[in-house]
FIGUGU-80494 format. One record per residue (C-alpha): x, y, z. Coordinates in Angstrom, 3 decimals. Layout:
<sites>
SITE_X_Y_Z .
...
</sites>
This chain:
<sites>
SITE_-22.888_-31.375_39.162 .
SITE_-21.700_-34.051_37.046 .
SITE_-24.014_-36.316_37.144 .
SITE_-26.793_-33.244_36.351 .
SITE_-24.535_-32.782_33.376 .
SITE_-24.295_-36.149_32.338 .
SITE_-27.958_-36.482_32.722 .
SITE_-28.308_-33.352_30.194 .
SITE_-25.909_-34.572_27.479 .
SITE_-27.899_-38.205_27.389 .
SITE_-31.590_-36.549_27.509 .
SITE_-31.317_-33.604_24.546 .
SITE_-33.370_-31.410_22.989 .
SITE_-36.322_-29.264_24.526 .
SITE_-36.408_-30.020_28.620 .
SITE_-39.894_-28.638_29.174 .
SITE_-41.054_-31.152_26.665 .
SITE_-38.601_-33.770_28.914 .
SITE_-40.421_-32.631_31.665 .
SITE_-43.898_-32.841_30.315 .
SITE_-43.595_-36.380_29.463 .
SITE_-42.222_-36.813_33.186 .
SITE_-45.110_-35.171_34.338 .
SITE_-47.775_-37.771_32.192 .
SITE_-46.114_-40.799_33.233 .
SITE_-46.399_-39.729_36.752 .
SITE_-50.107_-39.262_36.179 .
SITE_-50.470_-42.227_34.414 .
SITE_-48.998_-44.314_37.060 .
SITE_-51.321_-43.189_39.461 .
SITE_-54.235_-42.883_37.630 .
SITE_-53.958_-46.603_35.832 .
SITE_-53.554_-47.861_39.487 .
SITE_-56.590_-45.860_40.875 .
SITE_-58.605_-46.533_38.000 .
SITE_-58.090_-50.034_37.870 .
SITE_-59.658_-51.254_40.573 .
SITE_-62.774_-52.409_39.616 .
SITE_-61.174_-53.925_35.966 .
SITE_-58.838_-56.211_37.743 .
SITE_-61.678_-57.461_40.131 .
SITE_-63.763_-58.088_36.749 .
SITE_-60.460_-59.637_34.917 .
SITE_-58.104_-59.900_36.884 .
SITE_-59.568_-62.176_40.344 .
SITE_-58.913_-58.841_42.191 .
SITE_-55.341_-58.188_41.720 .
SITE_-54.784_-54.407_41.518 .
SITE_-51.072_-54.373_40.756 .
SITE_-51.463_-56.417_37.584 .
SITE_-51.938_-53.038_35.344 .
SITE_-50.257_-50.719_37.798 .
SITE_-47.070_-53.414_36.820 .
SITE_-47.889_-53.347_33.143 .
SITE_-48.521_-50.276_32.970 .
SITE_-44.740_-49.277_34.766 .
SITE_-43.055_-51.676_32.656 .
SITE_-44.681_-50.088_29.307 .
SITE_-44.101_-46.707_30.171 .
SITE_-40.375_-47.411_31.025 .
SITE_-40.663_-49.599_27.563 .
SITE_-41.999_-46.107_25.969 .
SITE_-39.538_-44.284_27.400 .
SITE_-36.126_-46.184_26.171 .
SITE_-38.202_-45.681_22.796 .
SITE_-38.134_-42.069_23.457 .
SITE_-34.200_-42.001_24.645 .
SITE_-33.396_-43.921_21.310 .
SITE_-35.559_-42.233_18.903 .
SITE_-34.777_-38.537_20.016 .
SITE_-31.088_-39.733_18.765 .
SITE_-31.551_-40.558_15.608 .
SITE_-30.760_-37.720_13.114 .
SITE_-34.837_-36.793_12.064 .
SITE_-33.353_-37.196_8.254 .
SITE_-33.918_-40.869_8.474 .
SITE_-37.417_-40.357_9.229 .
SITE_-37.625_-39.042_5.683 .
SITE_-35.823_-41.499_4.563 .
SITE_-37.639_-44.175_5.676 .
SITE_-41.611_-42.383_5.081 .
SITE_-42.396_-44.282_2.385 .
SITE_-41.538_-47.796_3.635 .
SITE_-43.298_-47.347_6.771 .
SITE_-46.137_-46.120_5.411 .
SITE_-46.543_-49.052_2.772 .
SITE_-45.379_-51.724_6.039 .
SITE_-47.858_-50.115_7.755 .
SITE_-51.040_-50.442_5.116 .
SITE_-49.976_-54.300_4.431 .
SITE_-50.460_-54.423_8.296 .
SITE_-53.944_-52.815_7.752 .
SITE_-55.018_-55.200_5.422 .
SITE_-54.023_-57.839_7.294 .
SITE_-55.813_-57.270_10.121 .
SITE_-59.230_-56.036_8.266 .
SITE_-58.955_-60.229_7.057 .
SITE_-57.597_-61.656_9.814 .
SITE_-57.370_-59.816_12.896 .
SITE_-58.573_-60.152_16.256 .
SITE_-61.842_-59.397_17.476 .
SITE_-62.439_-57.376_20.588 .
SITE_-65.614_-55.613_21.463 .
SITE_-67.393_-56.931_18.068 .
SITE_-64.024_-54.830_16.410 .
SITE_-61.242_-56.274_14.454 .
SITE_-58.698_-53.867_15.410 .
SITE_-55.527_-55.699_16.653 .
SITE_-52.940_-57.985_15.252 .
SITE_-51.539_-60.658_17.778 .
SITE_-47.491_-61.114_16.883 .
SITE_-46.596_-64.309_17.113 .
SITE_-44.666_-66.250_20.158 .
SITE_-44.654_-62.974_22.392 .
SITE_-48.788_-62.149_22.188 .
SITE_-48.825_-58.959_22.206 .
SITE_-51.978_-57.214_20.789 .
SITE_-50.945_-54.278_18.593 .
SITE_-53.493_-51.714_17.045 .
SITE_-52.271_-51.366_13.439 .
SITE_-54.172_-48.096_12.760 .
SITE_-52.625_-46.727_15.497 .
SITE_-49.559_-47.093_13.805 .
SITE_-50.492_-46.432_10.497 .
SITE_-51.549_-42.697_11.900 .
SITE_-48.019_-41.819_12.885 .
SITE_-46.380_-43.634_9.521 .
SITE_-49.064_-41.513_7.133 .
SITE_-47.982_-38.190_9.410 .
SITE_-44.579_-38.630_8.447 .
SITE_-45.292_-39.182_5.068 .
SITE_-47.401_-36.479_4.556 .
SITE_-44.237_-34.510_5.995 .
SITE_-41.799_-35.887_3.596 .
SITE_-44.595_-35.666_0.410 .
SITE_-45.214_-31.892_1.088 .
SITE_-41.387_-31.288_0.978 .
SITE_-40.501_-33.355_-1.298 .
SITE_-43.245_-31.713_-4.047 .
SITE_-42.981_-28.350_-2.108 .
SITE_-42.930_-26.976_-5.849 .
SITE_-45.753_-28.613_-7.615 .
SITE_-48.977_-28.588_-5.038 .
SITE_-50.699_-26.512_-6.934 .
SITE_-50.474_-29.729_-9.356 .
SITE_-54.218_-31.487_-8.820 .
SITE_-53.060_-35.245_-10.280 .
SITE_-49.898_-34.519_-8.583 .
SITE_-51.358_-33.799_-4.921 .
SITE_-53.702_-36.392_-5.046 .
SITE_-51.460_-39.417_-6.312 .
SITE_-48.255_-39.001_-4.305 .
SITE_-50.549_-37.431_-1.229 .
SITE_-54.147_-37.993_-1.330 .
SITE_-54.050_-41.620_-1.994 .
SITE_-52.077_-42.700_0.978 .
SITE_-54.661_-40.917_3.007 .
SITE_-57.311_-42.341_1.286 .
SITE_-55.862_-45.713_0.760 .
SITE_-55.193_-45.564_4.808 .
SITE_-58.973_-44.082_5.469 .
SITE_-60.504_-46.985_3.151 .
SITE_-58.822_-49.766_5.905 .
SITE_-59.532_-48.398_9.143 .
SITE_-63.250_-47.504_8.048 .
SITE_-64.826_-50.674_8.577 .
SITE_-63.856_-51.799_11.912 .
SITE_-62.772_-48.464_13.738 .
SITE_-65.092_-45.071_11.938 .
SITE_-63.469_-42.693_14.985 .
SITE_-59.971_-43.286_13.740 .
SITE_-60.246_-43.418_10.421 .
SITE_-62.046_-39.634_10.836 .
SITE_-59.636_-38.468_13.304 .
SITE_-56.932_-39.931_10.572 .
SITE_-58.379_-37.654_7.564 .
SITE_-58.829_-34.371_9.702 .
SITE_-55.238_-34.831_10.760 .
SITE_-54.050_-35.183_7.244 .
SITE_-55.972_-32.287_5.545 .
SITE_-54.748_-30.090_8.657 .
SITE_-51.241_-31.031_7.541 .
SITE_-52.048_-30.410_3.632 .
SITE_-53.406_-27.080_4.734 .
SITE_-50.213_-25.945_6.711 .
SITE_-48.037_-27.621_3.925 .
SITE_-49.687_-25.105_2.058 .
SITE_-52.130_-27.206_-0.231 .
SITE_-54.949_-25.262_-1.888 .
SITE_-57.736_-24.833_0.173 .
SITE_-59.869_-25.604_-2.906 .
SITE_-58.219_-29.265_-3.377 .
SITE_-58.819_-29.716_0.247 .
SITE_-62.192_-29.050_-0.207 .
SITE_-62.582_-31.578_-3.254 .
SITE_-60.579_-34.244_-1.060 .
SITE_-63.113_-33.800_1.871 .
SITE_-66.633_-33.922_-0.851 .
SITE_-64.633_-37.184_-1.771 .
SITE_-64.132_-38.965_1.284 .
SITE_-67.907_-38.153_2.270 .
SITE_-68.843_-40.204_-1.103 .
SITE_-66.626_-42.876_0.057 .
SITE_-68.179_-43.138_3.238 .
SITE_-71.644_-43.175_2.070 .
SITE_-69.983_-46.100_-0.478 .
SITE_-69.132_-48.034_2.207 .
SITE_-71.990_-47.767_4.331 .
SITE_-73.771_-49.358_1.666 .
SITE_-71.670_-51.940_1.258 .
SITE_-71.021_-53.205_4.695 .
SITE_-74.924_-53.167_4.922 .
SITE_-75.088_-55.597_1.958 .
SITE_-72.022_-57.347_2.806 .
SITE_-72.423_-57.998_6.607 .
SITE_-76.334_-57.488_7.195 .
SITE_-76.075_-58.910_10.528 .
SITE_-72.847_-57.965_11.525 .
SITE_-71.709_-55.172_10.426 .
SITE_-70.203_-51.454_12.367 .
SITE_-72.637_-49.543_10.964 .
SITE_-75.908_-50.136_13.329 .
SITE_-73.153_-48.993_16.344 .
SITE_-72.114_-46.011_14.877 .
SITE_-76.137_-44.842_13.857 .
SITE_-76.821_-45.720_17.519 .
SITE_-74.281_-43.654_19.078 .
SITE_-74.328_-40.684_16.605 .
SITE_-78.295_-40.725_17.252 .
SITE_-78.156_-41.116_20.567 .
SITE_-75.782_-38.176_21.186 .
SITE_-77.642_-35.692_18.809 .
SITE_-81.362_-36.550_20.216 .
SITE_-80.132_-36.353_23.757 .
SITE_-81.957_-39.575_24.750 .
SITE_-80.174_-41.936_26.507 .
SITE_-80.186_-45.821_25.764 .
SITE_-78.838_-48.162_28.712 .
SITE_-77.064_-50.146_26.284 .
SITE_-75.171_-47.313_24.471 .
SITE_-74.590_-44.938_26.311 .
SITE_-74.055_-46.824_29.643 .
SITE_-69.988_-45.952_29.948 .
SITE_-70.985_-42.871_28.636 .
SITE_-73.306_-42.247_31.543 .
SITE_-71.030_-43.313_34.295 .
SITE_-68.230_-41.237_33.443 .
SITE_-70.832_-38.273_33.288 .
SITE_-71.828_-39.264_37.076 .
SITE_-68.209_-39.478_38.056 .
SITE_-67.261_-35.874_36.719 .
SITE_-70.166_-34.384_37.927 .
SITE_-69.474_-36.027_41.811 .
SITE_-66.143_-34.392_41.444 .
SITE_-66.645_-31.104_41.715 .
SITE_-63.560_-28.365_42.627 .
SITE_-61.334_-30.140_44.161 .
SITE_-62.436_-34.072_43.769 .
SITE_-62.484_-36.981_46.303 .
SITE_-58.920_-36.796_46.478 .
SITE_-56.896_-40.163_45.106 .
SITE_-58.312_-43.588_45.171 .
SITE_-61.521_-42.002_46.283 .
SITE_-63.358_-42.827_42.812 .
SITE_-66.832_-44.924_43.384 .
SITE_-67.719_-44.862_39.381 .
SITE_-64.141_-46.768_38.659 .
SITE_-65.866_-49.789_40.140 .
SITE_-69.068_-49.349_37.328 .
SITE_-66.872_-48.038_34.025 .
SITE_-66.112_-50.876_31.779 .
SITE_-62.904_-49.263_30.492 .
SITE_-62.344_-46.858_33.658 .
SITE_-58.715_-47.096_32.949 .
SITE_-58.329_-46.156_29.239 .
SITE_-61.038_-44.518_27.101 .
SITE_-62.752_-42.918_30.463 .
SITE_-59.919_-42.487_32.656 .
SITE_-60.287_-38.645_32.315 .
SITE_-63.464_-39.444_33.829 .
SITE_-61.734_-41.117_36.922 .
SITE_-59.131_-38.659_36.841 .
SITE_-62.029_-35.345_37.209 .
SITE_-63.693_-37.361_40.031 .
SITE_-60.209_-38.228_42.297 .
SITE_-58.946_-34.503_41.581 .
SITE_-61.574_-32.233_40.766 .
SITE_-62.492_-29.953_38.067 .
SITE_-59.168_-27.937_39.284 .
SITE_-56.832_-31.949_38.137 .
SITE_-58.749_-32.497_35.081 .
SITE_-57.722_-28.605_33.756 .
SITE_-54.092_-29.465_34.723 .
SITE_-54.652_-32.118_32.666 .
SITE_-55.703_-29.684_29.638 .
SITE_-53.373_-26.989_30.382 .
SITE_-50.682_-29.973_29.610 .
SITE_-51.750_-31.081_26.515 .
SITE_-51.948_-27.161_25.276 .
SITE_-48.433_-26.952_26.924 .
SITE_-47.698_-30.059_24.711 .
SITE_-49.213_-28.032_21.322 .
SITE_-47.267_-24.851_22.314 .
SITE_-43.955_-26.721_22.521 .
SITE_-44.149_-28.160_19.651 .
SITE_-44.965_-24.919_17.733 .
SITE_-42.121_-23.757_19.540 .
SITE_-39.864_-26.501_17.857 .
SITE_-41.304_-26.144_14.554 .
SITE_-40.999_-22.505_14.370 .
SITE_-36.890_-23.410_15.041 .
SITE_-36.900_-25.497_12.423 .
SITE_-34.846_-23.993_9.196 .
SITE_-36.103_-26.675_6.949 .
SITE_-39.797_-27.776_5.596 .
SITE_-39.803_-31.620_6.618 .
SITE_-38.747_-31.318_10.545 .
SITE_-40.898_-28.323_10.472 .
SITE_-44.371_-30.617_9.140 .
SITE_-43.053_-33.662_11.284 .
SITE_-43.200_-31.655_14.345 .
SITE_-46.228_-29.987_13.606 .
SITE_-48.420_-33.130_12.336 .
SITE_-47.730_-35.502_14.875 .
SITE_-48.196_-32.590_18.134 .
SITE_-51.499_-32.196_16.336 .
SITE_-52.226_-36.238_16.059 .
SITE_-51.501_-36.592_19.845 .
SITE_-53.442_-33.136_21.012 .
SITE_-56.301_-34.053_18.882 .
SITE_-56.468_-37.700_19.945 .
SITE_-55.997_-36.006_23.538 .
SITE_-59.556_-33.721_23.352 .
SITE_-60.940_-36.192_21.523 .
SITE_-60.864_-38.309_24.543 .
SITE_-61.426_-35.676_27.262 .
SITE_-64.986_-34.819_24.949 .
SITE_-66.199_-38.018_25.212 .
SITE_-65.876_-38.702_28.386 .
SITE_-67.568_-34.876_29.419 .
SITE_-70.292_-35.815_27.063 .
SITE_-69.281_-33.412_23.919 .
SITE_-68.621_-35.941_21.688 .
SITE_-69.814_-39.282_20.754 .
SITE_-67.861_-42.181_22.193 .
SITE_-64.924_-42.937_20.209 .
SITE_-62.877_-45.675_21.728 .
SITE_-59.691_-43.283_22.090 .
SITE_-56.959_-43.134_24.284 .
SITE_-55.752_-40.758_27.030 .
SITE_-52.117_-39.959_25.369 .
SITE_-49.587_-41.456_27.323 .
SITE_-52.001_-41.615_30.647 .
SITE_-54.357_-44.470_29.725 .
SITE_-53.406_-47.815_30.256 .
SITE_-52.397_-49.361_26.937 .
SITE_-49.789_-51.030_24.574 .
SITE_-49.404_-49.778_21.751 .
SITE_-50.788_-46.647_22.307 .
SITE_-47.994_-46.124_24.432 .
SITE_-45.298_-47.416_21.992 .
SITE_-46.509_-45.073_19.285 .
SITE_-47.001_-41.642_21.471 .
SITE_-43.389_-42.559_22.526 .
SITE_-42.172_-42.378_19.344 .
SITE_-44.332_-39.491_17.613 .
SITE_-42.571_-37.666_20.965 .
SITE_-39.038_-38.894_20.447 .
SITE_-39.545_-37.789_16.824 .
SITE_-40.640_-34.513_18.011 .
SITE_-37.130_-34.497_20.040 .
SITE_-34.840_-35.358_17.830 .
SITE_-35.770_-32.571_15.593 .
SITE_-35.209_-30.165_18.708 .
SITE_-32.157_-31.669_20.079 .
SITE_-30.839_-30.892_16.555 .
SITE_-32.432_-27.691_15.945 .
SITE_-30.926_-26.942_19.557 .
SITE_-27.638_-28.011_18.469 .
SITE_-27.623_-25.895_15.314 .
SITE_-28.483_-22.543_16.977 .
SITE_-26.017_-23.360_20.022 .
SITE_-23.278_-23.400_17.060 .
SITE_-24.582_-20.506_15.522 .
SITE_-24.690_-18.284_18.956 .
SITE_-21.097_-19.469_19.465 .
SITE_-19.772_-18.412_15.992 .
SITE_-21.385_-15.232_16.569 .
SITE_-19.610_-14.473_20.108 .
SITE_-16.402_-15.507_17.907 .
SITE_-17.202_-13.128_15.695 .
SITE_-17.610_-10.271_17.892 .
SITE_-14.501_-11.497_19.553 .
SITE_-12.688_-11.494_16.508 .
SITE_-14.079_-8.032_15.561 .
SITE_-13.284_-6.740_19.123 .
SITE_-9.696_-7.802_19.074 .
SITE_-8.887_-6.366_16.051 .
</sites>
């Protein structure tokens, strides 16, 4: 009993979050291991433990994150907005000169003496969802102010949107519809949203043009005409739409109730069986009936944090919450419809299932985030309940 106690006080806020992030790590241990099979015989001369290791060690990694981040007080998220945010576009830029290449992509930055590869627009999503957060509460009084929405909110977005473009189109959309779904809850007229979105189609068509002048023979955009024309004639091309092919076989092999665990034959074809198609791997091994557990979590994950949100007595926590359950839900289907063949391939994660780095490190924090603003939401009505029952008491006695 004391120990369950003790175990209570150190992990706050909402448990059947707590236990939904059990839940994906335990699925991600066994997936990554399953699915890795044919990667670490391609990469890795064969030795299957290498990203079931990694992959443990990152996920503990992620969840000290989580344990640390669920105690700080969510005001110094707020607090700090605007400094990540800016840290986080210098890291942009920095990588759109100078980062590494990887799959004809500069999309990582390698820090120094350690090596570790981190995805800088990955991070730059959660810093711009706080922000957003703070912005809309901070101006709560002036958004139906044009110049003011679109300096103190709009640019970020677009200043954001502008870097990841170039070298990673999937995220940098993903990015925008996240941020006008905030703007719309944070109660931004629909009519500026609508401006905002006839903008950021200009600016794509801008830079279209301009990476085709620019970089004639190498440039992003002959990949992204390729797969968005592939998908919408329904013709398949070997080259493109190989991973996208396998993953259809190994979904379609499934069926019910799969070929039970380490049974998978297409994680020995798929390229990136263990991170952008693992839902793939995960539909063959358990069946249509595992990969709608797998969906009924993520919506679990969405109705939580509503749950949170709808605690919340105060505008910031309440946008926090509510931006970055979106950002990991929608990154979430956005996988999952790729790899059913709904959606053209994107090159996004599994949350906290895939193998990865620094997808890891940021989910971990967008959910500690998401905790600390329950723990003290939690806290708040615990005090209130007991000052009622004193109340009564008080009432009662006299």
């Amino acid at each position: 009993m004391m120990e369950r106690g003790a175990i209570r006080r150190f992990f706050r806020g909402d448990r059947y979050l707590w236990g939904l992030i059990a839940l994906f790590m335990l699925v991600s241990l066994l997936s990554v291991y399953s699915a890795s099979v044919g990667v670490a015989y391609a990469s890795h001369h064969g030795n299957t433990f290498y990203f079931l290791r990694t992959q443990f060690f990152m996920l503990f990694f992620g969840l000290l994150i989580i344990v640390v981040t669920h105690w700080i007080p969510y005001i110094k998220y707020m607090q700090f907005a605007t400094v990540g945010l800016v840290i986080s576009i210098v890291l942009l830029a920095v990588t759109l000169v100078a980062g590494v290449s990887i799959n004809e992509a500069s999309r990582w930055l390698v820090i120094p003496v350690i090596g570790l590869r981190i995805q800088t627009s990955d991070l730059a999503k959660v810093a711009l969802v706080i922000y957003l957060a703070r912005g809309l509460t901070v101006y709560k009084n002036e958004l139906t102010n044009f110049t003011v929405v679109s300096t103190k909110l709009a640019l970020p977005i677009a200043a954001v949107f502008i870097l990841v473009m170039p070298e990673n189109l999937s995220t940098a959309l993903m990015i925008a519809g996240i941020s006008l779904i905030i703007l719309f809850i944070g109660r931004v007229p629909v009519k500026f949203i609508f401006a905002y979105i006839g903008l950021g189609m200009a600016a794509i068509i801008l830079m279209v043009a301009l990476l085709l002048v620019f970089k004639k023979d190498n440039n992003r955009v002959m990949v992204w005409k390729a797969r968005i024309e592939s998908f919408f004639s329904g013709e398949s091309n070997p080259d493109q739409d190989y991973q996208a092919n396998q993953a259809k076989i190994a979904i379609s092999t499934g069926k019910l109730f799969g070929k039970l665990p380490g049974g998978s034959t297409q994680r020995n074809i798929l390229p990136q069986s263990n991170s952008d198609f693992i839902y793939a791997i995960i539909v063959e091994e358990y069946g249509l009936f595992g990969g709608t557990i797998i969906i009924l979590c993520y919506l679990a994950l969405m109705y939580r944090g509503i749950q949170i949100a709808r605690k919340c007595d105060y505008a910031f926590p309440t946008l926090m919450v509510l931006g970055l359950t979106i950002m990991i839900v929608f990154q979430a289907f956005s996988n999952m419809l790729v790899a059913v063949g709904l959606f053209p391939v994107t090159g996004q994660t599994l949350p906290m299932i895939s193998w990865g780095r620094t997808s890891v490190i940021v989910i971990s924090f967008s959910l500690g985030a998401i905790l600390s603003v329950s723990r003290v939401t939690n806290a708040r009505l615990k005090h209130e309940e007991l000052s009622e029952i004193e109340k009564t008491d008080d009432h009662i006695n006299i």
